[in-house]
N, C-alpha and C positions, 0 to 999 in steps of 0.2 A: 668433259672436265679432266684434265690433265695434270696429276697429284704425286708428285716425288715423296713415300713418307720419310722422314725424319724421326722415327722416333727414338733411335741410340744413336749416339755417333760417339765413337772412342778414340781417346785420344791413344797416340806410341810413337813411343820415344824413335826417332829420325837414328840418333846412335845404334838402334839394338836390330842388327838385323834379323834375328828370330822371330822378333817382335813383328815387325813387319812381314815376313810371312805368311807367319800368320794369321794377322789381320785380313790375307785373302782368304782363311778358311773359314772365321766368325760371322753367326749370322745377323751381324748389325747393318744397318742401313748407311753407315757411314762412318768412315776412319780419317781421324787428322793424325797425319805425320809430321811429329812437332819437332821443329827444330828452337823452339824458344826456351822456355822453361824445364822441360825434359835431359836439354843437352847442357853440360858442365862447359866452359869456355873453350876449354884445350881440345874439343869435342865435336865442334861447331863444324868445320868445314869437313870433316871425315861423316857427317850426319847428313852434310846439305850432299856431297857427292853420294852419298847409300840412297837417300830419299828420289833422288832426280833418277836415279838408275833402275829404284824401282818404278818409279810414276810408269816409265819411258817403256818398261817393261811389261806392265799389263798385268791381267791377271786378275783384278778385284770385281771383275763380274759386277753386280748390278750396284755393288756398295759406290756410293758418293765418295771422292778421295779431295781430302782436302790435305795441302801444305801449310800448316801455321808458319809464317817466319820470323825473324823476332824485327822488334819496335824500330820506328825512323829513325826515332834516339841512338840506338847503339849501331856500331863499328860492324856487325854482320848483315844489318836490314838491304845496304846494296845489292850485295853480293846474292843472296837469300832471294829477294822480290827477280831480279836477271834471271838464275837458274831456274825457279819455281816457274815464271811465264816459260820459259823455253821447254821446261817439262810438259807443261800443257795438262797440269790436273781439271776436277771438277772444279775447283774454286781454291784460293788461298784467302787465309785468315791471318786480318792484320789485328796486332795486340796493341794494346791499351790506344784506342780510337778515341779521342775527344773533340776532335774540331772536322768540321766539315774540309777546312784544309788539307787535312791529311790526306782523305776520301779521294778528293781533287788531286791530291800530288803524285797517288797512289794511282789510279785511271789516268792520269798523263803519261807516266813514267809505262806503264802497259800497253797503252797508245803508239807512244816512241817505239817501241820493242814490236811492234806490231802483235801483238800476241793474238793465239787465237779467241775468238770472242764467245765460246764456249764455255770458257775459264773465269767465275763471277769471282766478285767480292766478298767478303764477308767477314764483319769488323765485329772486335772484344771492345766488350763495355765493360770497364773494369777499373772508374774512375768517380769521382765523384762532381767533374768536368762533362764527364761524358751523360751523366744523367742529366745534368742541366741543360745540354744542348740535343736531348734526344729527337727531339721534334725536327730538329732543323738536320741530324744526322741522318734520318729515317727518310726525310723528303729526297737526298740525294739517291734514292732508290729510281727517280723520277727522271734525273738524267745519266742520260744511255752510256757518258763515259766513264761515271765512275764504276759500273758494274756489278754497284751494289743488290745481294739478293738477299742478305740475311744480317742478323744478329746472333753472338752466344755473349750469354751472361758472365763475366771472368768473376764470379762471387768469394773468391779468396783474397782476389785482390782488391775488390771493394771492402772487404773487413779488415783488410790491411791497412787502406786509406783513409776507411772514417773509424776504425777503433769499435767497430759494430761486433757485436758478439757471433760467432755461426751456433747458434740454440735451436733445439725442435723448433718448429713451427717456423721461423724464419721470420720471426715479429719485427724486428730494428728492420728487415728488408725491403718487406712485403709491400712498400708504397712504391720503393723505386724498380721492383718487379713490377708492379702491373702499371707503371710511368712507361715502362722501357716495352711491357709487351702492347699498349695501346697506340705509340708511335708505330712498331712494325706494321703492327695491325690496317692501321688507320692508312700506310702507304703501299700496303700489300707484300709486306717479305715477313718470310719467316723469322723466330727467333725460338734458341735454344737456350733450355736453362743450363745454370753453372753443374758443374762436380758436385757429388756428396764424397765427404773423404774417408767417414768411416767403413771402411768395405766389409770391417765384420759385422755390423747392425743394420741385417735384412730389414730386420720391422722399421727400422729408422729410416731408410733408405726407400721401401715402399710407400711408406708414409709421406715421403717427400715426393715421391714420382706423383703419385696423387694430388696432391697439393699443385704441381706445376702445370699435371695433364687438365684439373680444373680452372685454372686458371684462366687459359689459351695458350701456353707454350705447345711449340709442334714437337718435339721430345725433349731428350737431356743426354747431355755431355757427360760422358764415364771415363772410369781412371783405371778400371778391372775388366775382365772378361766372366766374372761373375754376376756383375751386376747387368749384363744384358740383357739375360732369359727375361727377369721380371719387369725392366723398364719395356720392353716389346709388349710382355702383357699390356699393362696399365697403360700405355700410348694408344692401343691397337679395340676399335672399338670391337665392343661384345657381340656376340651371335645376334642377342636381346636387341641391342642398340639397332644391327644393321636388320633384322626383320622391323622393329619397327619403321627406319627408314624406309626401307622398299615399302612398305603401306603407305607411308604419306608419299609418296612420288605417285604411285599407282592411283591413290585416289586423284590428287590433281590432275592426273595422265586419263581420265574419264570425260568423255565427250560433255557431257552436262559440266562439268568442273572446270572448261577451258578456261573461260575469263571471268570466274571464279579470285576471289582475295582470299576468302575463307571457307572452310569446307566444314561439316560436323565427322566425325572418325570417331568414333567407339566412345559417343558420348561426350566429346568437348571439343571444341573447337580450334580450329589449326589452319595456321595462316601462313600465305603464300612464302613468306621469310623460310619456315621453316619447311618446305618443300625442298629452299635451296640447302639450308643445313643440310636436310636427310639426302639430296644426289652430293654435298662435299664428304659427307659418312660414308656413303658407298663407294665413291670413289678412290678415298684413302681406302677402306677394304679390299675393295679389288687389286689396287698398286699393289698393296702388301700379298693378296691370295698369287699375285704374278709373281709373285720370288721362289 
């Protein structure tokens, strides 16, 4: 089993080239180099020629590099999706995704370019369009041109859209979170949760990595280099978690147990489903003990 973790991926600003630098030194799992929201307008094509210069240069070692570029809607989205295929990142993320058309227009126009096919998709829900059509957005994971591998949650800009509050717990949210994580789910791609914005309320922030990592989100989306350390934690299963896995694998892995459903293990019963949980828990372990 063959498990890319995801559990931080941070976004930086496409303008700042320090920024980007550094990003090769952080130990996240993954960096988006945004050219959308990040850059001011007057900003935009000095951000897309830094960004494409670093792609093209290397350097981010095992991190996942994604280019956000901004929306079909606006005046840079050409320009932006051209450069970013010819860079050749791990994936570019396209903003505010609502219709399966996009997905289609987006794997055409990659197609055309011939880009290499190493380079996925990976669309912002950040609409209140786009939660209606999650089903039918998450299926396109199924054909091989749109190249869709994932989801991230754009949750600022869903409290923009429907006037929802961002309160603890994420109550007005919470149903179109787990709409939006049972589509990926259900079509086999990942999906990452939104930004927390408050970067000085750790407790708040853990609280909420919790909340996402219970859920099934496969990590969350940062806006700091503070809040890394503790979202790796909470993504990253426990010593606890992964010795118990090794036990249930081990047991099933006993000649008496082969064609076994159910086995007894230290008093209760444990079934073949969760054999496969405990080798996807070790496997995300391992990925991560390899960095």
């Amino acid at each position: 089993m063959t498990i890319r973790p995801r559990r931080s991926v941070l976004y930086m600003p496409g303008s700042n080239a320090r920024a980007i630098e550094k990003a090769r030194t952080l130990p996240v799992d993954g960096v988006i180099l945004d050219l959308e929201d990040a850059v001011a307008p007057e900003a935009k094509e000095q951000a897309r020629n830094q960004v494409v210069e670093a792609v093209k240069a290397g350097g981010f070692g095992n991190r996942e590099v994604f280019i956000r570029v901004n929306g079909l809607e606006s005046p840079w989205h050409a320009d932006d999706l051209s450069a970013a295929a010819h860079a050749g990142p791990d994936a570019i993320l396209v903003p505010k995704v609502s219709t399966v058309e996009t997905l289609e227009r987006v794997g055409k126009r990659l197609l055309d370019m011939k880009t290499d096919r190493k380079t996925r998709i990976w669309a912002m829900i950040e609409t209140p369009q786009a939660i209606f059509n999650i089903n039918a957005l998450a299926a396109e994971a199924h054909d091989s041109e749109t190249r869709l591998a994932g989801f991230v949650m754009g949750t600022n800009d869903l409290a923009k859209e429907t006037r929802a509050r961002l309160v603890p717990g994420r109550a007005p949210m919470l149903s179109w979170l787990a709409r939006c994580l049972l589509a990926a789910h259900a079509h086999g791609i990942d999906i990452l949760d939104g930004v927390y914005n408050d970067i000085g309320n750790i407790a708040g922030f853990d609280a909420e990595c919790m909340q996402a990592r219970d859920m099934g989100f496969d990590g969350k989306t940062l806006i700091h280099p503070n809040q890394i350390e503790p979202c790796n934690t909470m993504f990253s299963p426990s010593a606890e978690e992964i010795a118990q896995a090794r036990k249930i694998i081990a047991a099933f892995d006993q000649p008496e147990n082969k064609g076994k459903g159910v086995v007894s293990l230290d008093g209760r019963m444990v079934e073949r489903m969760h054999a496969d949980m405990a080798r996807r828990t070790v496997a995300i372990a391992d990925a991560i003990g390899a960095r």
